[in-house]
mmCIF file as Biopython writes it, N, C-alpha, C and O atoms, coordinates in Angstrom:
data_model
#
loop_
_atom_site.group_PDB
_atom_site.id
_atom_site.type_symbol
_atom_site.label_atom_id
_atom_site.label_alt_id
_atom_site.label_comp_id
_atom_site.label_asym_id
_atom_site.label_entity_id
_atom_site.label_seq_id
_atom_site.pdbx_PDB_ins_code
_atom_site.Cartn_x
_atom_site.Cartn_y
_atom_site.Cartn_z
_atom_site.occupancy
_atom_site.B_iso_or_equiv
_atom_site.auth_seq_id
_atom_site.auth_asym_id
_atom_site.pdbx_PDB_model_num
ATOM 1   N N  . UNK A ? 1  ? 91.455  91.363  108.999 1.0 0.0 1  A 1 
ATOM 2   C CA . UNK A ? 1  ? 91.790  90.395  110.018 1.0 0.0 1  A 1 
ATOM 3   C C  . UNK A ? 1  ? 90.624  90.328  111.004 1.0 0.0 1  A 1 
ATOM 4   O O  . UNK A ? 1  ? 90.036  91.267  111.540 1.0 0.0 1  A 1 
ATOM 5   N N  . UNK A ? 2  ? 90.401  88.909  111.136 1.0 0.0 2  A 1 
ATOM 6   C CA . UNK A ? 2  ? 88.899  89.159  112.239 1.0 0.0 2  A 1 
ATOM 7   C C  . UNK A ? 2  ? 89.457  88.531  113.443 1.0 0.0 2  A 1 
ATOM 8   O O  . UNK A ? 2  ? 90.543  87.957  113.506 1.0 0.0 2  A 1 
ATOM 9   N N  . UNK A ? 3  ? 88.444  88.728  114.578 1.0 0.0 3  A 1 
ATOM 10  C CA . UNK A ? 3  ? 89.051  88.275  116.275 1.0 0.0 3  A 1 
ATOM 11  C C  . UNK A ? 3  ? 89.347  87.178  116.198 1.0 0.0 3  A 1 
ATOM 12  O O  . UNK A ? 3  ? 90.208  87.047  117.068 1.0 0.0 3  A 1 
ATOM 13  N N  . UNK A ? 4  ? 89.189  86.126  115.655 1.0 0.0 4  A 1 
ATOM 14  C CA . UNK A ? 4  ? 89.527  84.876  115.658 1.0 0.0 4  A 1 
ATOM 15  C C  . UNK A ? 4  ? 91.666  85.002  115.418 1.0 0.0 4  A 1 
ATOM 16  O O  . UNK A ? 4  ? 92.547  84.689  116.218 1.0 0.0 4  A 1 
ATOM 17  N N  . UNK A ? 5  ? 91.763  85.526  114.126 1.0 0.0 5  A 1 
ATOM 18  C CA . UNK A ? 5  ? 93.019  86.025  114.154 1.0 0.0 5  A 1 
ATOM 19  C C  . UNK A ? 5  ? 93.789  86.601  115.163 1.0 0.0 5  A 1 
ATOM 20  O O  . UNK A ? 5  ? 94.854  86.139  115.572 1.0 0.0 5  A 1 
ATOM 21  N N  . UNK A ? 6  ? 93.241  87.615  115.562 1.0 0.0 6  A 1 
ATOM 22  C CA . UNK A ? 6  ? 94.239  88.896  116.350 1.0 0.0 6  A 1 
ATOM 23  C C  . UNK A ? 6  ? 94.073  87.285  117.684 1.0 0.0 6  A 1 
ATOM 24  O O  . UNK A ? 6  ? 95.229  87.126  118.077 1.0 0.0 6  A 1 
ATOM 25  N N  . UNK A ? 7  ? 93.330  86.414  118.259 1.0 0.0 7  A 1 
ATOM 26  C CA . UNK A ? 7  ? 93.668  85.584  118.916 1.0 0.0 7  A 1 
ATOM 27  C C  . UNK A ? 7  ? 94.551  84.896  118.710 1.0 0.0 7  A 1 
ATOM 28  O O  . UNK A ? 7  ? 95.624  84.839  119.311 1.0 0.0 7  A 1 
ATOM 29  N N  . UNK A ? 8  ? 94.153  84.245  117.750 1.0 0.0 8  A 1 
ATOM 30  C CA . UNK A ? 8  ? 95.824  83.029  117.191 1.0 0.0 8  A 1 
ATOM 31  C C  . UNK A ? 8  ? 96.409  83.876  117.283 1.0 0.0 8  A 1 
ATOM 32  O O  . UNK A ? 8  ? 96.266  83.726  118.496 1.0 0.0 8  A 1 
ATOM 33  N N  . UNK A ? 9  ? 97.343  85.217  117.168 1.0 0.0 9  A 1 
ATOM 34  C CA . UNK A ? 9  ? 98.314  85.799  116.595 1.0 0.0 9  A 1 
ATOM 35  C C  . UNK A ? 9  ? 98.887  86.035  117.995 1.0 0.0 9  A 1 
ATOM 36  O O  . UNK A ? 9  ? 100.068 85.852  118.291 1.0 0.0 9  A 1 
ATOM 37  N N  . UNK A ? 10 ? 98.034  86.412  118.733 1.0 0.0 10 A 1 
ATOM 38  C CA . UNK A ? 10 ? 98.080  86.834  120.472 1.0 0.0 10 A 1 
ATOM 39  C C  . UNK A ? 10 ? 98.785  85.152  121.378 1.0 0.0 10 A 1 
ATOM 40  O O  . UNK A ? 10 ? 99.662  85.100  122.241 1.0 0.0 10 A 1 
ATOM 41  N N  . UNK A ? 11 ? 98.115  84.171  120.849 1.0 0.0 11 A 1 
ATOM 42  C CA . UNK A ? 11 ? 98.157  83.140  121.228 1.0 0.0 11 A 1 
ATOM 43  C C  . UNK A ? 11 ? 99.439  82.493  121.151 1.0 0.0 11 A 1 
ATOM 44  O O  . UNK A ? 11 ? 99.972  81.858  122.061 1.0 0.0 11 A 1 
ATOM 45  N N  . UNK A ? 12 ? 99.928  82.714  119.914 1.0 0.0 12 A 1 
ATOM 46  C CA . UNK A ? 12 ? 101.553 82.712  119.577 1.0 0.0 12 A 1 
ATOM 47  C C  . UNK A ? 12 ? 102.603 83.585  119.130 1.0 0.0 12 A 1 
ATOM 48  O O  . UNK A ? 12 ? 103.421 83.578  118.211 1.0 0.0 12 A 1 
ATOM 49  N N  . UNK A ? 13 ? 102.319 84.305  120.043 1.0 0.0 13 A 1 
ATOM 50  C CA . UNK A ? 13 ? 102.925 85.629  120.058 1.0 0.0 13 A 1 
ATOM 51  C C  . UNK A ? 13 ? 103.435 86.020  118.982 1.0 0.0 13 A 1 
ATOM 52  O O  . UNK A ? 13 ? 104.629 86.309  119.067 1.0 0.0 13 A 1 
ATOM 53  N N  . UNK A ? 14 ? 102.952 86.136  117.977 1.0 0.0 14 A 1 
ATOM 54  C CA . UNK A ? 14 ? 102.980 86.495  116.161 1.0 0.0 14 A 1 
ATOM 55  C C  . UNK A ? 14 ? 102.489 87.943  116.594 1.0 0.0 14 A 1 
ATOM 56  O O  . UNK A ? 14 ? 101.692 88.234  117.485 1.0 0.0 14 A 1 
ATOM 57  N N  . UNK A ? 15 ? 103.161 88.747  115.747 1.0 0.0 15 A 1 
ATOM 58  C CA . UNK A ? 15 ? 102.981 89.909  115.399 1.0 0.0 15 A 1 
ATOM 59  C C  . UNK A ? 15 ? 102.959 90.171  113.914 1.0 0.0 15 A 1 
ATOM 60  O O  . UNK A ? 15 ? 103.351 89.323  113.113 1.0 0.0 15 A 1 
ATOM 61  N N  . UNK A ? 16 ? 102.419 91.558  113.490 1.0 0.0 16 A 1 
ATOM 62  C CA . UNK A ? 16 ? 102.312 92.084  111.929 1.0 0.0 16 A 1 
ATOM 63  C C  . UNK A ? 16 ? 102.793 94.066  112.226 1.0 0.0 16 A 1 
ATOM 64  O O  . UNK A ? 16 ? 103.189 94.753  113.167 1.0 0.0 16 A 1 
ATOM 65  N N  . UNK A ? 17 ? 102.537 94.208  111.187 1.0 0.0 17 A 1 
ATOM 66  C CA . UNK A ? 17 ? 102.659 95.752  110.399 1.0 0.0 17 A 1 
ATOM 67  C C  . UNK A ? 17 ? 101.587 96.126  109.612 1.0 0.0 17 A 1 
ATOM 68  O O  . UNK A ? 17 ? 101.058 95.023  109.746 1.0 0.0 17 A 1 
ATOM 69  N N  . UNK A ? 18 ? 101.061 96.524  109.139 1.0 0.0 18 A 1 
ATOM 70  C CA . UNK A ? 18 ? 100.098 96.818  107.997 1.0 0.0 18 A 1 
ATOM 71  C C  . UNK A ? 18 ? 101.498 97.873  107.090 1.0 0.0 18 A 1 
ATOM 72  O O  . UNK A ? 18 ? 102.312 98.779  107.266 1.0 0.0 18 A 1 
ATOM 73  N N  . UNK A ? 19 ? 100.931 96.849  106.021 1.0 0.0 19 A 1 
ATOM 74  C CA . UNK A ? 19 ? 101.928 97.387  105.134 1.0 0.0 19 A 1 
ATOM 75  C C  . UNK A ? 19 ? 101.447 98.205  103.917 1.0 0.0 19 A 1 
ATOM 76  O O  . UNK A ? 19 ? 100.585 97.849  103.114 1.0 0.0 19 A 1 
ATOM 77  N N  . UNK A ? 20 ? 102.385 99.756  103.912 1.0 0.0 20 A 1 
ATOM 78  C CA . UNK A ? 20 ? 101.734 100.493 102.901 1.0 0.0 20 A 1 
ATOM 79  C C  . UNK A ? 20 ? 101.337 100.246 101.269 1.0 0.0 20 A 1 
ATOM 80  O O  . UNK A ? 20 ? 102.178 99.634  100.610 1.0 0.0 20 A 1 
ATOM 81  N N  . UNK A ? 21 ? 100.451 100.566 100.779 1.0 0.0 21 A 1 
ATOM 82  C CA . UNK A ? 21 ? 99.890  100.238 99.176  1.0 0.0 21 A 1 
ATOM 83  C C  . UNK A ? 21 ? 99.978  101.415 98.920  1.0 0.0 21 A 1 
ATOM 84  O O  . UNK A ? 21 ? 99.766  102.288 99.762  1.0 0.0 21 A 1 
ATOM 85  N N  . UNK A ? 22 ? 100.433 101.736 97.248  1.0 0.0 22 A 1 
ATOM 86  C CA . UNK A ? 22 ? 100.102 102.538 97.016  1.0 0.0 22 A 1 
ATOM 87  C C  . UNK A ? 22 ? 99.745  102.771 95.338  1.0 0.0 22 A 1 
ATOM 88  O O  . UNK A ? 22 ? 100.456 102.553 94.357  1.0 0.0 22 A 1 
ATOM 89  N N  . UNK A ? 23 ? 98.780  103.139 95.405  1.0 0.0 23 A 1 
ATOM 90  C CA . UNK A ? 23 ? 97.649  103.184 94.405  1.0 0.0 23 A 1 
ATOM 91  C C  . UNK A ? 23 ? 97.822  103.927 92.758  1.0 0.0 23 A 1 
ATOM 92  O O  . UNK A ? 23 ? 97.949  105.120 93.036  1.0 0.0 23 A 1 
ATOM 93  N N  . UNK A ? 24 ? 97.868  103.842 91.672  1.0 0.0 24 A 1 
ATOM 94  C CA . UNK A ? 24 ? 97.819  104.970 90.617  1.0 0.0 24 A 1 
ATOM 95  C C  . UNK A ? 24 ? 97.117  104.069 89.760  1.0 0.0 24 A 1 
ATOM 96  O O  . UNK A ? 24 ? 97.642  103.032 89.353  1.0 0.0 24 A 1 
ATOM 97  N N  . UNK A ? 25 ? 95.633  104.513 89.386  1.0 0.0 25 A 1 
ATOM 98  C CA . UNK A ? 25 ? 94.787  104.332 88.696  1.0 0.0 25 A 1 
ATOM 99  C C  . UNK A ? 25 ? 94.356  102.874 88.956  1.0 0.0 25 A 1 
ATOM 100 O O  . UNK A ? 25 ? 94.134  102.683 90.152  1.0 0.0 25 A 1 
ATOM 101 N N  . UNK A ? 26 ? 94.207  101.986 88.314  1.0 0.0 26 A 1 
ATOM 102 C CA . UNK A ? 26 ? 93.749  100.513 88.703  1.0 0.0 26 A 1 
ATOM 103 C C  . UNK A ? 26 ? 94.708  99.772  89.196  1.0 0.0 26 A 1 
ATOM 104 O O  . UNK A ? 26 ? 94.291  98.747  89.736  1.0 0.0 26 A 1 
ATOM 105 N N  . UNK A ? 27 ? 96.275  99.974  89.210  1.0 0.0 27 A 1 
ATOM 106 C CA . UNK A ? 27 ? 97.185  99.013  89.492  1.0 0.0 27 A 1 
ATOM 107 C C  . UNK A ? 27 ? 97.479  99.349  91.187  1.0 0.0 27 A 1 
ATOM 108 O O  . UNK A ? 27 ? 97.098  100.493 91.435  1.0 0.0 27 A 1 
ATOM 109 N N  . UNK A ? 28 ? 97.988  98.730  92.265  1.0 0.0 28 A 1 
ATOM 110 C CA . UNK A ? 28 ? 98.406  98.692  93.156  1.0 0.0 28 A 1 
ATOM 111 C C  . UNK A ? 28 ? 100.031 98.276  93.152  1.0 0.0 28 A 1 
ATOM 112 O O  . UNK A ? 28 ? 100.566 97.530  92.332  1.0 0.0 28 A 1 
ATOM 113 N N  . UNK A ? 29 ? 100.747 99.022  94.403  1.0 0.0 29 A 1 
ATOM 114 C CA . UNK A ? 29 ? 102.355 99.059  94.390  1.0 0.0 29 A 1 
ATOM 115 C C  . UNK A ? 29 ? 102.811 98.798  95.634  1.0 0.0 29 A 1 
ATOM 116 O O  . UNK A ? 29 ? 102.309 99.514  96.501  1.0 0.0 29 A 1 
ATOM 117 N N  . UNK A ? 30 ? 103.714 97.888  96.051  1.0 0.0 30 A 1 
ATOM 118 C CA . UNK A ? 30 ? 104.215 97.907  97.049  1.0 0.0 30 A 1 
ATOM 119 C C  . UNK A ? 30 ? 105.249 98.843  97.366  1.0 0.0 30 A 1 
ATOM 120 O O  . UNK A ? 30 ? 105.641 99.049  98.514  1.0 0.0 30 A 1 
ATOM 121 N N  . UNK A ? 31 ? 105.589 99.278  96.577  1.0 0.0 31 A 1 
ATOM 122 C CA . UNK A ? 31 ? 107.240 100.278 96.428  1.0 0.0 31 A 1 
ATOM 123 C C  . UNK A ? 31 ? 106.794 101.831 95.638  1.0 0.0 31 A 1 
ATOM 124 O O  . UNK A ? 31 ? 106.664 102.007 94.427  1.0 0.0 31 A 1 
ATOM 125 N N  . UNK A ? 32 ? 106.663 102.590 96.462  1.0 0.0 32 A 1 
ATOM 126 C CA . UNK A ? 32 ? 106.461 103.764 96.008  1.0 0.0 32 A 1 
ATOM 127 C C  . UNK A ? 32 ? 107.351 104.131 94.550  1.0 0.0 32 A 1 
ATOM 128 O O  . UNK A ? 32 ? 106.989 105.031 93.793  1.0 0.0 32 A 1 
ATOM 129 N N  . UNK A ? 33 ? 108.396 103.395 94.339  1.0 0.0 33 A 1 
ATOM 130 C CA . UNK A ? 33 ? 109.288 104.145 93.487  1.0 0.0 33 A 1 
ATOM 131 C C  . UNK A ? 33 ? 109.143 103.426 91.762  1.0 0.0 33 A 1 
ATOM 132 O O  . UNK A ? 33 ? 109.665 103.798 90.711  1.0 0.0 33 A 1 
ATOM 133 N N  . UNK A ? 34 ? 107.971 101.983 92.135  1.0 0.0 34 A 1 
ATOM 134 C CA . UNK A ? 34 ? 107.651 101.598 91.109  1.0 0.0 34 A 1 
ATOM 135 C C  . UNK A ? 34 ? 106.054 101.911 90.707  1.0 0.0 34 A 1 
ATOM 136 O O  . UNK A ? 34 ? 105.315 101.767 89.733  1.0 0.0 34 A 1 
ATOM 137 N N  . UNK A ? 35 ? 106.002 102.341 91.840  1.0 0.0 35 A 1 
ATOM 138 C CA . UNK A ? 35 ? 104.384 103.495 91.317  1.0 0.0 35 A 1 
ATOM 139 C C  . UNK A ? 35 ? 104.674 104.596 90.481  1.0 0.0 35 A 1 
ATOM 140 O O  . UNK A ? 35 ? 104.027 104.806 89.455  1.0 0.0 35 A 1 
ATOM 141 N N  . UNK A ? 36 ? 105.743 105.416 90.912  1.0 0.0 36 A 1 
ATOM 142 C CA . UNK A ? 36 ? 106.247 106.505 90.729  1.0 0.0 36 A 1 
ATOM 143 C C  . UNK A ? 36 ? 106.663 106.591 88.760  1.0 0.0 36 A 1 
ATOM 144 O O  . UNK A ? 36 ? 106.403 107.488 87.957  1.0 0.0 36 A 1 
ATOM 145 N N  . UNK A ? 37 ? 107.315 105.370 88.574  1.0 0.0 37 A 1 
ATOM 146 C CA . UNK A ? 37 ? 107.811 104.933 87.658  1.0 0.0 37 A 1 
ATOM 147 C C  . UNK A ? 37 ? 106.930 104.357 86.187  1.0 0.0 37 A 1 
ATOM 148 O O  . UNK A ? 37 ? 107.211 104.234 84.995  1.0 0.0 37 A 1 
ATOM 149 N N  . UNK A ? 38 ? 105.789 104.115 87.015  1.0 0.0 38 A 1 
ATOM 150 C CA . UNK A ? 38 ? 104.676 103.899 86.027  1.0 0.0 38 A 1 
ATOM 151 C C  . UNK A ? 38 ? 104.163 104.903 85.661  1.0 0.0 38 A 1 
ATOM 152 O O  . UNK A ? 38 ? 103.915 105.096 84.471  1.0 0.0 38 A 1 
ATOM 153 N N  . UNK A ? 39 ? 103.829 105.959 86.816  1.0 0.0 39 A 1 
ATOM 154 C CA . UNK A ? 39 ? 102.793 106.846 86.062  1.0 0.0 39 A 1 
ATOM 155 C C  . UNK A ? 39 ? 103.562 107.704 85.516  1.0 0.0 39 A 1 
ATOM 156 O O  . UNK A ? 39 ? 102.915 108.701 85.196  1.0 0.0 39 A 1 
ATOM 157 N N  . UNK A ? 40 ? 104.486 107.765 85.299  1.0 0.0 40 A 1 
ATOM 158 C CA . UNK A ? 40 ? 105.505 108.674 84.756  1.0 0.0 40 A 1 
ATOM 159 C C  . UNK A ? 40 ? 105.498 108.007 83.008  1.0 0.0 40 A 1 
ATOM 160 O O  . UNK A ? 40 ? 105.142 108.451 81.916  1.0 0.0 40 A 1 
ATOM 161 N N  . UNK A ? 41 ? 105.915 107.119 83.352  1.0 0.0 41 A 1 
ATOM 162 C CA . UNK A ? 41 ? 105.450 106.120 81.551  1.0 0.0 41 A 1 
ATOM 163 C C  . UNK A ? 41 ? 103.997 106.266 81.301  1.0 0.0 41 A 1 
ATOM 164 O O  . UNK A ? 41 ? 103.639 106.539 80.155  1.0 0.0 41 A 1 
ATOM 165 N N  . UNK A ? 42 ? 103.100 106.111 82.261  1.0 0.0 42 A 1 
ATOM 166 C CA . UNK A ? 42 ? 101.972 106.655 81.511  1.0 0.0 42 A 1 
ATOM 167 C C  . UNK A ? 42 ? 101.776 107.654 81.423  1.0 0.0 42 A 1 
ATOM 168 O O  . UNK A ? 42 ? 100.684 107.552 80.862  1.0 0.0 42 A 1 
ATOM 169 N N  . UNK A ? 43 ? 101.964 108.889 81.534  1.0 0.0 43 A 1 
ATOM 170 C CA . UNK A ? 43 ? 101.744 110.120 81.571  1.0 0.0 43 A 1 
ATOM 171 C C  . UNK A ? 43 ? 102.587 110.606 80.135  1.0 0.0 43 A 1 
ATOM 172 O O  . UNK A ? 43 ? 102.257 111.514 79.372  1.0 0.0 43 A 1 
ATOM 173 N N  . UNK A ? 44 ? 104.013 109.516 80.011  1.0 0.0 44 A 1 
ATOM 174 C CA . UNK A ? 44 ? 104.849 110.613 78.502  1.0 0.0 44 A 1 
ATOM 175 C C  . UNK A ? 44 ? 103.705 109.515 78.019  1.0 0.0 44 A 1 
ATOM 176 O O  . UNK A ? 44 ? 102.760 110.289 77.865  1.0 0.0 44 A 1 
ATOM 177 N N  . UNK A ? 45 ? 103.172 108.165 77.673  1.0 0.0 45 A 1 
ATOM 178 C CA . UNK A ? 45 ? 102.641 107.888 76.478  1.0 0.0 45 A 1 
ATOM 179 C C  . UNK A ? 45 ? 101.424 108.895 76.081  1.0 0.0 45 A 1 
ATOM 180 O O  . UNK A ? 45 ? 101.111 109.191 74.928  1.0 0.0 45 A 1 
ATOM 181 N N  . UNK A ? 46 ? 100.683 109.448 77.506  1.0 0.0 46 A 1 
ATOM 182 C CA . UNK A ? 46 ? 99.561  110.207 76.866  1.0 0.0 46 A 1 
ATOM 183 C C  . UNK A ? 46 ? 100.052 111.269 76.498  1.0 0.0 46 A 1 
ATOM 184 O O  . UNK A ? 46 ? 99.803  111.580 75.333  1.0 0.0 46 A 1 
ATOM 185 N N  . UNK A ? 47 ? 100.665 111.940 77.077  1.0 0.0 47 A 1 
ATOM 186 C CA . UNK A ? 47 ? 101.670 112.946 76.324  1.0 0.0 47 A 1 
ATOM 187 C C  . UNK A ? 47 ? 101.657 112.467 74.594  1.0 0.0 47 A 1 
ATOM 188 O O  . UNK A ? 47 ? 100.841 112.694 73.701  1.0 0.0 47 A 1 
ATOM 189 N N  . UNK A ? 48 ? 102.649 111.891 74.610  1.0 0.0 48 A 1 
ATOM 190 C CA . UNK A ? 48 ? 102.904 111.292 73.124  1.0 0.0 48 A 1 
ATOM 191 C C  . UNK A ? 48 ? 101.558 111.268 72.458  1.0 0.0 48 A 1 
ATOM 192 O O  . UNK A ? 48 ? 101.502 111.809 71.353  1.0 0.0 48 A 1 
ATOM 193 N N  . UNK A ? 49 ? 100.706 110.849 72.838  1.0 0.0 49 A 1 
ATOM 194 C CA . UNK A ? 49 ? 99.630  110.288 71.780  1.0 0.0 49 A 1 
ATOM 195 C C  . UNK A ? 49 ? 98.815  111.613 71.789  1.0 0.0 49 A 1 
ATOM 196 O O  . UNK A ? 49 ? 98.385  111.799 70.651  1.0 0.0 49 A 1 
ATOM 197 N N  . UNK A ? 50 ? 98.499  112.445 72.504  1.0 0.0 50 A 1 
ATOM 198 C CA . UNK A ? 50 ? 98.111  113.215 72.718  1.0 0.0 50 A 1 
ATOM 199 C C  . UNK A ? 50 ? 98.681  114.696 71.201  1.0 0.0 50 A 1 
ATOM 200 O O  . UNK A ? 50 ? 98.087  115.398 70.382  1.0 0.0 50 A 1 
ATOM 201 N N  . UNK A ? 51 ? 99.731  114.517 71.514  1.0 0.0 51 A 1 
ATOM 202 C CA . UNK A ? 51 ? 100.976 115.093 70.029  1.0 0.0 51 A 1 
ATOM 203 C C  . UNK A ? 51 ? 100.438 114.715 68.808  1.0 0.0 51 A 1 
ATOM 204 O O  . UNK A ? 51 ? 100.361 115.452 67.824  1.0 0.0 51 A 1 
ATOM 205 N N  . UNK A ? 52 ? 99.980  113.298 68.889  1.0 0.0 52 A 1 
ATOM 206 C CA . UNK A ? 52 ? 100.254 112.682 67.617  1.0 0.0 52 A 1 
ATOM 207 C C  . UNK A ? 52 ? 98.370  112.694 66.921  1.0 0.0 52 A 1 
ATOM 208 O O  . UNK A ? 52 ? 98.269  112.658 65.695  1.0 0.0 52 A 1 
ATOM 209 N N  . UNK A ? 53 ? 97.603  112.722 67.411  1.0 0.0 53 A 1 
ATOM 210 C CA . UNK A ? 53 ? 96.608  112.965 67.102  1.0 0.0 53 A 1 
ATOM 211 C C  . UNK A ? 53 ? 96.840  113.857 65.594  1.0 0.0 53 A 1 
ATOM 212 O O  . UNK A ? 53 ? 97.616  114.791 65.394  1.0 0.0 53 A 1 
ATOM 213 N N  . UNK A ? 54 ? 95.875  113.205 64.639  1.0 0.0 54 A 1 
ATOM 214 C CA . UNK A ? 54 ? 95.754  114.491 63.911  1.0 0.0 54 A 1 
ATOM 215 C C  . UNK A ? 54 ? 94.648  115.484 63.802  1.0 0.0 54 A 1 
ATOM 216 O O  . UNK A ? 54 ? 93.667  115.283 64.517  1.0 0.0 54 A 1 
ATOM 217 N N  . UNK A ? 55 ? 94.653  116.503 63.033  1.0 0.0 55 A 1 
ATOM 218 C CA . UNK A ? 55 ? 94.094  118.082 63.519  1.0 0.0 55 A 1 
ATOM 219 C C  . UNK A ? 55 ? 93.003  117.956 62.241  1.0 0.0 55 A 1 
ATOM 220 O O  . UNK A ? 55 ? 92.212  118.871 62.013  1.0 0.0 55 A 1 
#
């Protein structure tokens, strides 16, 4: 956000939040619990593939 903003925003009495991100590997999440939920699926597939390799 640059000063031009935080003016307009001041100007009409608009307010914000900075809203949390949260990160696991290249994807971004608004909801911790669907971050949570991914790397958990990615983690059994490497799991899995990881098993399945052969020797």
């Amino acid at each position: 956000m640059n000063e031009e903003d935080k003016t307009l925003m001041a100007q009409y009495g608009i307010s914000g939040t900075p809203k949390m991100m949260y990160f696991y590997k290249q994807y971004r999440y608004e909801n911790l619990v669907d971050a949570l939920n991914y790397a958990r699926i990615d983690r059994m597939r490497a799991d899995k593939n990881t098993l399945q390799k052969p020797v």
